[in-house]
CHARMM-style PDB file with segment names, atoms N, HN, CA, C and O in Angstrom:
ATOM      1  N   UNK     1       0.845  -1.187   0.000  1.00  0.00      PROA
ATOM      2  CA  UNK     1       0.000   0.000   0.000  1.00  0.00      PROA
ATOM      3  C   UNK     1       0.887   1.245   0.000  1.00  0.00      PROA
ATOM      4  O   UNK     1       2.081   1.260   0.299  1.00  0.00      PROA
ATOM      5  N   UNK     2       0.276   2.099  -0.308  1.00  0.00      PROA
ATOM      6  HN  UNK     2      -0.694   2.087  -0.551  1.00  0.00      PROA
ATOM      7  CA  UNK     2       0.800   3.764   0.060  1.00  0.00      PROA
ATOM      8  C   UNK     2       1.439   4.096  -1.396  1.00  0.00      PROA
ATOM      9  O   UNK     2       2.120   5.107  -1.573  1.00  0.00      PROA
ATOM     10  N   UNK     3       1.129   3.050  -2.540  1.00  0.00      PROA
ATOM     11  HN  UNK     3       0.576   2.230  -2.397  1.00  0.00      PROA
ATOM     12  CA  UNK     3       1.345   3.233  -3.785  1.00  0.00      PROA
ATOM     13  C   UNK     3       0.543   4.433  -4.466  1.00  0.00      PROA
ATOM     14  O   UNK     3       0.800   4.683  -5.644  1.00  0.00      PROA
ATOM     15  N   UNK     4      -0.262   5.071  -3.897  1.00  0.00      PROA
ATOM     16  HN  UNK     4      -0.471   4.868  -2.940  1.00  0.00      PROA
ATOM     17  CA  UNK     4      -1.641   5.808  -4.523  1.00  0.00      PROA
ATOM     18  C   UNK     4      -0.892   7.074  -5.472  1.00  0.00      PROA
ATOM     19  O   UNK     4      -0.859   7.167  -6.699  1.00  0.00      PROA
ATOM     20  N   UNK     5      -0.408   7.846  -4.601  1.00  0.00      PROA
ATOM     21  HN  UNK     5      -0.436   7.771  -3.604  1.00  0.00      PROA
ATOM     22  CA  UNK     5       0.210   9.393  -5.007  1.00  0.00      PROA
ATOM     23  C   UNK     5       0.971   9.031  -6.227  1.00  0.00      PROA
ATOM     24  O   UNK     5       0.680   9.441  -7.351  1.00  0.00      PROA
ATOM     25  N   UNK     6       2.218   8.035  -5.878  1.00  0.00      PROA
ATOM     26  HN  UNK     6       2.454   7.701  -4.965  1.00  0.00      PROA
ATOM     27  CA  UNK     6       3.033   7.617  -6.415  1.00  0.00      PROA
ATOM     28  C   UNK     6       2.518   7.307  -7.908  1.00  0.00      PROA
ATOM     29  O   UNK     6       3.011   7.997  -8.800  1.00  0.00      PROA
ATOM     30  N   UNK     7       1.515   6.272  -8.278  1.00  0.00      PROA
ATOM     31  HN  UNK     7       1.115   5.712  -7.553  1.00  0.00      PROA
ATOM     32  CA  UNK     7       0.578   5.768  -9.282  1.00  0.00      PROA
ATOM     33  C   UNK     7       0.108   6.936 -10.032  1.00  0.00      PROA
ATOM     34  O   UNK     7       0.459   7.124 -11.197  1.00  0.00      PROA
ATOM     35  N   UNK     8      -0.896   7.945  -9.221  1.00  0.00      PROA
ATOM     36  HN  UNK     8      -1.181   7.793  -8.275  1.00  0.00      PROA
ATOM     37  CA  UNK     8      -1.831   8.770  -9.699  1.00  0.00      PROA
ATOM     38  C   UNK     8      -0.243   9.572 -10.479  1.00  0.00      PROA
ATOM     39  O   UNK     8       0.035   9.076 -11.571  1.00  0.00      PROA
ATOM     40  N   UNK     9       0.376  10.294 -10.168  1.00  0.00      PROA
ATOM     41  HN  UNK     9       0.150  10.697  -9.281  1.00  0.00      PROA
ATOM     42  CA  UNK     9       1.652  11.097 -10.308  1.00  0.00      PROA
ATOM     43  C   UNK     9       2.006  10.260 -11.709  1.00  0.00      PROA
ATOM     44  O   UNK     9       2.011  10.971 -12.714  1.00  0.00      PROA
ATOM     45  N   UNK    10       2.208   9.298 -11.846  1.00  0.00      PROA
ATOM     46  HN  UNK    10       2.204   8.721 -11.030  1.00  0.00      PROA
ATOM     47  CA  UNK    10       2.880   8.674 -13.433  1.00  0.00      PROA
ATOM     48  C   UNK    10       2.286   8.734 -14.222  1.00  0.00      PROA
ATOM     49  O   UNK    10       2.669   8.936 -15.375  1.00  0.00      PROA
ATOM     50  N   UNK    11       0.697   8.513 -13.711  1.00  0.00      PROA
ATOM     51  HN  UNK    11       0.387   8.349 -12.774  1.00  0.00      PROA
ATOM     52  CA  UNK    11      -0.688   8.316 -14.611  1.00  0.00      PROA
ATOM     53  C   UNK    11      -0.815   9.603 -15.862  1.00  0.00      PROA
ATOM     54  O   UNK    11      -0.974   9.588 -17.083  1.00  0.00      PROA
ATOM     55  N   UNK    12      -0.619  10.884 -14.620  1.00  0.00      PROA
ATOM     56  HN  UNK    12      -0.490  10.896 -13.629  1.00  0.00      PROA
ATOM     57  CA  UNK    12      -0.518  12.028 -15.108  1.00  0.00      PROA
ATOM     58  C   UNK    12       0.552  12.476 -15.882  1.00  0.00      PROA
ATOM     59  O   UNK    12       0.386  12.969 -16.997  1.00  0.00      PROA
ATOM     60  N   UNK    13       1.744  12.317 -15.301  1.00  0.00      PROA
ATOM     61  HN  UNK    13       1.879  11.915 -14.395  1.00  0.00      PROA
ATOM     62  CA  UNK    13       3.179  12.512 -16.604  1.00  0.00      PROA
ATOM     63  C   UNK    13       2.493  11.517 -17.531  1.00  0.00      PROA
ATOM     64  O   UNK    13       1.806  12.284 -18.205  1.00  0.00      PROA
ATOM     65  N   UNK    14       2.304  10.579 -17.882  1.00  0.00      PROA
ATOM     66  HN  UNK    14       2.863   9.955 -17.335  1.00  0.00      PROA
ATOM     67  CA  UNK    14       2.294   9.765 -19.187  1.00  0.00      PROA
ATOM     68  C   UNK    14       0.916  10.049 -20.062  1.00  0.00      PROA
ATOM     69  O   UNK    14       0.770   9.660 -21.221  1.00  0.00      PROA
ATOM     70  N   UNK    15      -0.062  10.787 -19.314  1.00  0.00      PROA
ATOM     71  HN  UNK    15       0.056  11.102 -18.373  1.00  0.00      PROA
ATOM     72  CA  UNK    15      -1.346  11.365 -19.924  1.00  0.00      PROA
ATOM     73  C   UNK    15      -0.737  12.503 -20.305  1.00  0.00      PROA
ATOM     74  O   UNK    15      -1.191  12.661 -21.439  1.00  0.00      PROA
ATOM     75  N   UNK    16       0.345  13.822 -19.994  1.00  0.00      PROA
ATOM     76  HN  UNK    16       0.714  13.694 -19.073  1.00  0.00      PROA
ATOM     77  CA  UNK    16       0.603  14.755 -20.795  1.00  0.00      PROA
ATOM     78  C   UNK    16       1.397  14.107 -21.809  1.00  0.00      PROA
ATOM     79  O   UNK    16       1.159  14.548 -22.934  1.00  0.00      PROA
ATOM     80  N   UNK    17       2.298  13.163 -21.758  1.00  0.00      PROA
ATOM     81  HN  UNK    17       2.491  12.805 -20.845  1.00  0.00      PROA
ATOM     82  CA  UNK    17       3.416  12.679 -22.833  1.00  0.00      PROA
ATOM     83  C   UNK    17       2.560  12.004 -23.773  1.00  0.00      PROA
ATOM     84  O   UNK    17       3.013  11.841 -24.906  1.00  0.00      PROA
ATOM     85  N   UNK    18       1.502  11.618 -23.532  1.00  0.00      PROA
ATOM     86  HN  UNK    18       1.134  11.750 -22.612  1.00  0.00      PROA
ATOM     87  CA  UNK    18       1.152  11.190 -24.912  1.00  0.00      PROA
ATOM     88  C   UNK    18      -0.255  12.027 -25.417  1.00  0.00      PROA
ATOM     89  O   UNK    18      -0.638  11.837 -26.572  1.00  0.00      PROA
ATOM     90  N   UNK    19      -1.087  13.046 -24.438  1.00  0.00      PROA
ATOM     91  HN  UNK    19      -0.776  13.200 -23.500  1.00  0.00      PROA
ATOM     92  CA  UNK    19      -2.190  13.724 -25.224  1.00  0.00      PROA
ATOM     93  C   UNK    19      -1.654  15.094 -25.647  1.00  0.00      PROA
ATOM     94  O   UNK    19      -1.927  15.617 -26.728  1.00  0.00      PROA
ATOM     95  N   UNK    20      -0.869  15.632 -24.707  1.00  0.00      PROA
ATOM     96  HN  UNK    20      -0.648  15.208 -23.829  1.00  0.00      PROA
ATOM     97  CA  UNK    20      -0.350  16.951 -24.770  1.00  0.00      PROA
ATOM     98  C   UNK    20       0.707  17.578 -25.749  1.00  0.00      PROA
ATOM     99  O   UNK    20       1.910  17.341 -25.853  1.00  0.00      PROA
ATOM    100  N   UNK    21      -0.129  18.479 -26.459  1.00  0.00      PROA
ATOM    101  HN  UNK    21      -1.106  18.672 -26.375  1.00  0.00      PROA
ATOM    102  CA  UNK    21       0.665  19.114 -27.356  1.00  0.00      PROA
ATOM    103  C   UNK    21       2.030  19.982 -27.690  1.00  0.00      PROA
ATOM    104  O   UNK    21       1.947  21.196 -27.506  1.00  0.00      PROA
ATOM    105  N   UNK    22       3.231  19.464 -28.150  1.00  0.00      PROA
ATOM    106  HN  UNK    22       3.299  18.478 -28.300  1.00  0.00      PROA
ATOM    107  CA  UNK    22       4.130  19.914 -27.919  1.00  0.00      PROA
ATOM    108  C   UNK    22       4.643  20.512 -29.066  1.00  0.00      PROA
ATOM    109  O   UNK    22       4.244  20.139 -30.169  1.00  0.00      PROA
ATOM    110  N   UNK    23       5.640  21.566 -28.928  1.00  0.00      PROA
ATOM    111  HN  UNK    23       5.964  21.870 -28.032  1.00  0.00      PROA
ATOM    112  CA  UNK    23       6.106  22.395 -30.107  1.00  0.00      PROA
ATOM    113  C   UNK    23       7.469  21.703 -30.333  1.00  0.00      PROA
ATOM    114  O   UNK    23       8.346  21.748 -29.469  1.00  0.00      PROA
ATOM    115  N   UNK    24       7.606  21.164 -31.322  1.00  0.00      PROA
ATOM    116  HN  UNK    24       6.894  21.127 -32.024  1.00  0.00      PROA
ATOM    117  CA  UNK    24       8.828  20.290 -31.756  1.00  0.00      PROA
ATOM    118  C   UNK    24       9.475  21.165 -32.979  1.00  0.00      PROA
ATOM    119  O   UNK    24       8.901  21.649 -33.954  1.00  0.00      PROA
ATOM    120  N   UNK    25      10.670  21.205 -32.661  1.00  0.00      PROA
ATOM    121  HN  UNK    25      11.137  20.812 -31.868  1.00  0.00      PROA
ATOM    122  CA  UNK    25      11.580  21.756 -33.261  1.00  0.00      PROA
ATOM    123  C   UNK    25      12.467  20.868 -34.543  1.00  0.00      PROA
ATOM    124  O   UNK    25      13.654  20.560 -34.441  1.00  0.00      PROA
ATOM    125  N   UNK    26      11.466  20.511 -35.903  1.00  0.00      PROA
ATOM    126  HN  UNK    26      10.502  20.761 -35.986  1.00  0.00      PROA
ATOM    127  CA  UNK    26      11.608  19.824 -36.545  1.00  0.00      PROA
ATOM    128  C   UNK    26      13.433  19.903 -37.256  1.00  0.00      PROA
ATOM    129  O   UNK    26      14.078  18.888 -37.518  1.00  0.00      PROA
ATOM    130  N   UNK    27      13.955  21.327 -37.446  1.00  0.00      PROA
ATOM    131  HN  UNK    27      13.431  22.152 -37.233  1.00  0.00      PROA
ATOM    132  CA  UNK    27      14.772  21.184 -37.986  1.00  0.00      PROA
ATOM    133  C   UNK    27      16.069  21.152 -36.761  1.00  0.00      PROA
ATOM    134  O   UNK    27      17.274  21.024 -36.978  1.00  0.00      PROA
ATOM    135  N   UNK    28      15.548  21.273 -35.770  1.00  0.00      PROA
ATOM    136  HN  UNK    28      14.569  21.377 -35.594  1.00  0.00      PROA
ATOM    137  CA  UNK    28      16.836  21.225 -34.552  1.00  0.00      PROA
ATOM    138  C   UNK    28      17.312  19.775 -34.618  1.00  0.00      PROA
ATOM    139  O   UNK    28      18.473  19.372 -34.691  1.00  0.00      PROA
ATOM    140  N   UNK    29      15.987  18.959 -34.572  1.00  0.00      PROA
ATOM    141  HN  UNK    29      15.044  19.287 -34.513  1.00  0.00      PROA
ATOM    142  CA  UNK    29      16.165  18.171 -34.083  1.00  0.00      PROA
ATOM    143  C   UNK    29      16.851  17.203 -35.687  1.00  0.00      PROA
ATOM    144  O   UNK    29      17.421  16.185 -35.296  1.00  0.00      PROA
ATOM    145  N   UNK    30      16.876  17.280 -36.639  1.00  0.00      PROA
ATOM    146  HN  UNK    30      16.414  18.108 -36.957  1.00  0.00      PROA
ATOM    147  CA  UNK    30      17.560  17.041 -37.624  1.00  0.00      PROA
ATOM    148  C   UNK    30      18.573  17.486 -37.945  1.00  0.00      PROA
ATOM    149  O   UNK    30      19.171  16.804 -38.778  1.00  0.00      PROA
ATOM    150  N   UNK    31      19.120  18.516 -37.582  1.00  0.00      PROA
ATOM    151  HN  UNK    31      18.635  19.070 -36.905  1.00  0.00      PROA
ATOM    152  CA  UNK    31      20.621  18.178 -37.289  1.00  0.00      PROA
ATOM    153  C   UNK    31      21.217  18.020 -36.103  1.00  0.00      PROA
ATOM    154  O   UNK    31      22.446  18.006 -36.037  1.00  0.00      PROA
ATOM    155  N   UNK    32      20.145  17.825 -34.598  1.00  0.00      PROA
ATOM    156  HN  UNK    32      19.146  17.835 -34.653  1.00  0.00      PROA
ATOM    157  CA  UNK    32      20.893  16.636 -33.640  1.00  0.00      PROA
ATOM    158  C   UNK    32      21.489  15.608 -34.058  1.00  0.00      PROA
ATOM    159  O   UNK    32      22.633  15.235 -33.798  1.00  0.00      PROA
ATOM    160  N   UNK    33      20.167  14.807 -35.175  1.00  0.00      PROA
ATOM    161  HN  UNK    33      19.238  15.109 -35.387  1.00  0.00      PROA
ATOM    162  CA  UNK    33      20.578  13.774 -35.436  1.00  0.00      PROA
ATOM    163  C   UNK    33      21.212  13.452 -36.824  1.00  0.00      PROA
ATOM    164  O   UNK    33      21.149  12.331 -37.330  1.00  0.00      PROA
ATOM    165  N   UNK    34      21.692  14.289 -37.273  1.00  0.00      PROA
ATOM    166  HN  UNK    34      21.743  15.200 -36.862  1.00  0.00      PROA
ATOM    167  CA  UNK    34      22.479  14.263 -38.469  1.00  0.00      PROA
ATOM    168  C   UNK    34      21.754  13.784 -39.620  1.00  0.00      PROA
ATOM    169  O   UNK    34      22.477  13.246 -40.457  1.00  0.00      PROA
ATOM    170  N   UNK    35      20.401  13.836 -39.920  1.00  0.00      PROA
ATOM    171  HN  UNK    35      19.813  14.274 -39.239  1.00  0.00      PROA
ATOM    172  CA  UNK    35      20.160  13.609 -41.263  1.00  0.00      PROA
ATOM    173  C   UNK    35      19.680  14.843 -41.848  1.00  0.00      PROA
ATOM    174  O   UNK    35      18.535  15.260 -42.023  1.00  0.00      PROA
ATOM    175  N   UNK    36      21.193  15.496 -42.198  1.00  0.00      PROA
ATOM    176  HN  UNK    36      22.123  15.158 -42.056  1.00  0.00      PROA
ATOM    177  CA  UNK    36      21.013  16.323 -42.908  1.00  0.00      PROA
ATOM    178  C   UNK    36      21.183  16.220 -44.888  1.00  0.00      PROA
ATOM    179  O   UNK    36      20.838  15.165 -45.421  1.00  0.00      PROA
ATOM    180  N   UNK    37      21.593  17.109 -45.560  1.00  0.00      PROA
ATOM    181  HN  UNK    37      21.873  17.965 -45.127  1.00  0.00      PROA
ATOM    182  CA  UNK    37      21.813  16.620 -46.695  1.00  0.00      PROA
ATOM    183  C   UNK    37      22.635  15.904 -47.032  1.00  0.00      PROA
ATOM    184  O   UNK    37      22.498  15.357 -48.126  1.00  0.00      PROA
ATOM    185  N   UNK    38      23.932  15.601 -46.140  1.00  0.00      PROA
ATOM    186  HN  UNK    38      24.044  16.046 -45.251  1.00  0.00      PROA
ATOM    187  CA  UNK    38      24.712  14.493 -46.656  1.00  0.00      PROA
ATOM    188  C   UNK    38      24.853  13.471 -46.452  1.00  0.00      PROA
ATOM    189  O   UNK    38      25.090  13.040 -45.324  1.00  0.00      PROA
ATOM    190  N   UNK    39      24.743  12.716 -47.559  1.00  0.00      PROA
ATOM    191  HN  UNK    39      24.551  13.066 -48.476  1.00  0.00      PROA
ATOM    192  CA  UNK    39      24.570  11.161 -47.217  1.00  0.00      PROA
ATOM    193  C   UNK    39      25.451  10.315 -45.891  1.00  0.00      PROA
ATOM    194  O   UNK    39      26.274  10.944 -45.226  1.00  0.00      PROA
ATOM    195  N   UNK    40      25.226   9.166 -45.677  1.00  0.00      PROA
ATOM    196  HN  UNK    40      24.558   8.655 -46.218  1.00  0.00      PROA
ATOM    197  CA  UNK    40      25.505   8.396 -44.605  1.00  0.00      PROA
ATOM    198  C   UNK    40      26.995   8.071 -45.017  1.00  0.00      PROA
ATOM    199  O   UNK    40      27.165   8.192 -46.230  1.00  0.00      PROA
ATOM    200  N   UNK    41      27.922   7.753 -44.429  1.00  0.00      PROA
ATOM    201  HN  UNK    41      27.783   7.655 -43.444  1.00  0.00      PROA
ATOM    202  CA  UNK    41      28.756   7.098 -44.727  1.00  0.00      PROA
ATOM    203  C   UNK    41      28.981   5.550 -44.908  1.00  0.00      PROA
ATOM    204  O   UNK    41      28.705   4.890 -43.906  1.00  0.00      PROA
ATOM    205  N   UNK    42      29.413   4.881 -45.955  1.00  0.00      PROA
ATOM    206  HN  UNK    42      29.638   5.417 -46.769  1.00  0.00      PROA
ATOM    207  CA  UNK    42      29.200   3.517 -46.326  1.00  0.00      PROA
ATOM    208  C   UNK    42      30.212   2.840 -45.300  1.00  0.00      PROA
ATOM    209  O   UNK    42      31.410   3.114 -45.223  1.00  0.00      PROA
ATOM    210  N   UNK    43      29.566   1.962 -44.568  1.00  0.00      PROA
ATOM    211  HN  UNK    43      28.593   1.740 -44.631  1.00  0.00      PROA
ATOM    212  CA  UNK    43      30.277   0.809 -43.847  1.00  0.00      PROA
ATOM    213  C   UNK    43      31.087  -0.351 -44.733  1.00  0.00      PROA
ATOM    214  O   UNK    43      30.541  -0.839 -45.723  1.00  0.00      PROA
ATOM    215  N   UNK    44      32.257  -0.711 -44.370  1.00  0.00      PROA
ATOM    216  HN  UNK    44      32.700  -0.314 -43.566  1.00  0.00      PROA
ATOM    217  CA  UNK    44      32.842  -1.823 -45.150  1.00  0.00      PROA
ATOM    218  C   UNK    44      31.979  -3.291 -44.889  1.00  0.00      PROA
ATOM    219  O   UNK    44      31.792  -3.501 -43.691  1.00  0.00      PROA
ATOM    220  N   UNK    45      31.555  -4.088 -45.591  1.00  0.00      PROA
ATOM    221  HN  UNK    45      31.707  -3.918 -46.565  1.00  0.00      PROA
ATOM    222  CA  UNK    45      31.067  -5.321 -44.608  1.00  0.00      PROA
ATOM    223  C   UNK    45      32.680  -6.364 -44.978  1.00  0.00      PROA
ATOM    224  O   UNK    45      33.487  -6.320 -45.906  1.00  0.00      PROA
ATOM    225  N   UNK    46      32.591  -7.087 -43.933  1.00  0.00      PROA
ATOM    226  HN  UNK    46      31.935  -7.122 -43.179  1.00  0.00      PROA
ATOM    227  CA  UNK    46      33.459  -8.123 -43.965  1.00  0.00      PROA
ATOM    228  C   UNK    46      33.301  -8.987 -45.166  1.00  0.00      PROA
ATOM    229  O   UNK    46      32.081  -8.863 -45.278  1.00  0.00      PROA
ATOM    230  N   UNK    47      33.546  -9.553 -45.872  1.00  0.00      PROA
ATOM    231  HN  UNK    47      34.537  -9.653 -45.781  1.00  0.00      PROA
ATOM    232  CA  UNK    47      33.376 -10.750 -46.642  1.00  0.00      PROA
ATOM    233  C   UNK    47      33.789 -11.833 -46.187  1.00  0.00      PROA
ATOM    234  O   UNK    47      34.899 -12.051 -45.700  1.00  0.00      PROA
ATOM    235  N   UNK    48      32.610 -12.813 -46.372  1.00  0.00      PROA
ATOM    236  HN  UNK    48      31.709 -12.636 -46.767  1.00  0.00      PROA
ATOM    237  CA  UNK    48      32.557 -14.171 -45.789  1.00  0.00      PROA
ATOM    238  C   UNK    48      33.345 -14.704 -46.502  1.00  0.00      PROA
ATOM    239  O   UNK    48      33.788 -15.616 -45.804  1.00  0.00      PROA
ATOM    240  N   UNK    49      33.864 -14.747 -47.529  1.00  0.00      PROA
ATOM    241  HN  UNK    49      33.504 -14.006 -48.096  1.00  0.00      PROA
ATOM    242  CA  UNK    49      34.723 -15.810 -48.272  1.00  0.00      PROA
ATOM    243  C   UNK    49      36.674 -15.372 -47.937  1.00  0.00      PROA
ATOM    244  O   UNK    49      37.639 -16.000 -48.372  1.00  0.00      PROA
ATOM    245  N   UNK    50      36.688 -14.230 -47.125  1.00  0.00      PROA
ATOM    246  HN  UNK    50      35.904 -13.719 -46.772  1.00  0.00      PROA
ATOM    247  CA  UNK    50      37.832 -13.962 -46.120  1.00  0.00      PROA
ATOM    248  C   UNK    50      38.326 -15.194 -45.281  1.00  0.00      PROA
ATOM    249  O   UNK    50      39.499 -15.496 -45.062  1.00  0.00      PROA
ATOM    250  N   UNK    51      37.237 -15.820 -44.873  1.00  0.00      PROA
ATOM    251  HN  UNK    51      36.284 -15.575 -45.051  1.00  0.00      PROA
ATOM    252  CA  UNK    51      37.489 -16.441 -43.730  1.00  0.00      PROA
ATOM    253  C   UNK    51      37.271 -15.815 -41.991  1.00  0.00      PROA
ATOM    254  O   UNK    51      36.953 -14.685 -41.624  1.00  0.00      PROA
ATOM    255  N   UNK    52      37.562 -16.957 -41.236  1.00  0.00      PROA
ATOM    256  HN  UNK    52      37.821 -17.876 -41.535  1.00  0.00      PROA
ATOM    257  CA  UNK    52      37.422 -16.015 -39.873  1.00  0.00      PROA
ATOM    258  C   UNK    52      38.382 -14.886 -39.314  1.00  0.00      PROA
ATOM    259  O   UNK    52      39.563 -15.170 -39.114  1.00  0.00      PROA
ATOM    260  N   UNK    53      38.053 -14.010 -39.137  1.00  0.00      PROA
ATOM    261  HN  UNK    53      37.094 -13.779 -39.300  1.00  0.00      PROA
ATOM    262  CA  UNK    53      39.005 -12.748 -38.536  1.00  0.00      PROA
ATOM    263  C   UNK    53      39.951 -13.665 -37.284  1.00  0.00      PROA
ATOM    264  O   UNK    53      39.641 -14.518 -36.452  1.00  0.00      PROA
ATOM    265  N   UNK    54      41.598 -12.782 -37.774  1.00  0.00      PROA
ATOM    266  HN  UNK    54      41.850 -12.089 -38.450  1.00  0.00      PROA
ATOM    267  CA  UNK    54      42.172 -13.024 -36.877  1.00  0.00      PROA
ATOM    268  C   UNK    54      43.244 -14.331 -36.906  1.00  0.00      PROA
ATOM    269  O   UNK    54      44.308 -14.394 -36.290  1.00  0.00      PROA
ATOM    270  N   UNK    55      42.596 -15.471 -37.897  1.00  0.00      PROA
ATOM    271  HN  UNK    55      41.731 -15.420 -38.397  1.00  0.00      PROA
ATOM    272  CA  UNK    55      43.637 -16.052 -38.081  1.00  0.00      PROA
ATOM    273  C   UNK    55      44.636 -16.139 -39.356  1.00  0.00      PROA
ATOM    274  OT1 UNK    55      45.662 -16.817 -39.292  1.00  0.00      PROA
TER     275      UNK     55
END
């Protein structure tokens, strides 16, 4: 017991996080995350016909 406050209190953060309207900062947040105009950089993949790394 004595869970009540505690409960009601999350109920409410997670009723604003998902009904409540927020002002999102579409282009900030695209170049936080770097998809901006330049492409990704290409990863090497290993080739399986190498064999196992290391020996």
């Amino acid at each position: 017991m004595g869970r009540g406050r505690a409960k009601a209190k999350q109920t409410k953060v997670a009723r604003e996080l998902k009904y409540g309207t927020h002002d999102i900062d579409l282009e900030r947040l695209r170049r936080e995350l770097g998809s901006g105009d330049e492409p990704a950089p290409e990863v090497e993949a290993d080739d399986p016909a190498d064999g196992p790394a290391g020996r």
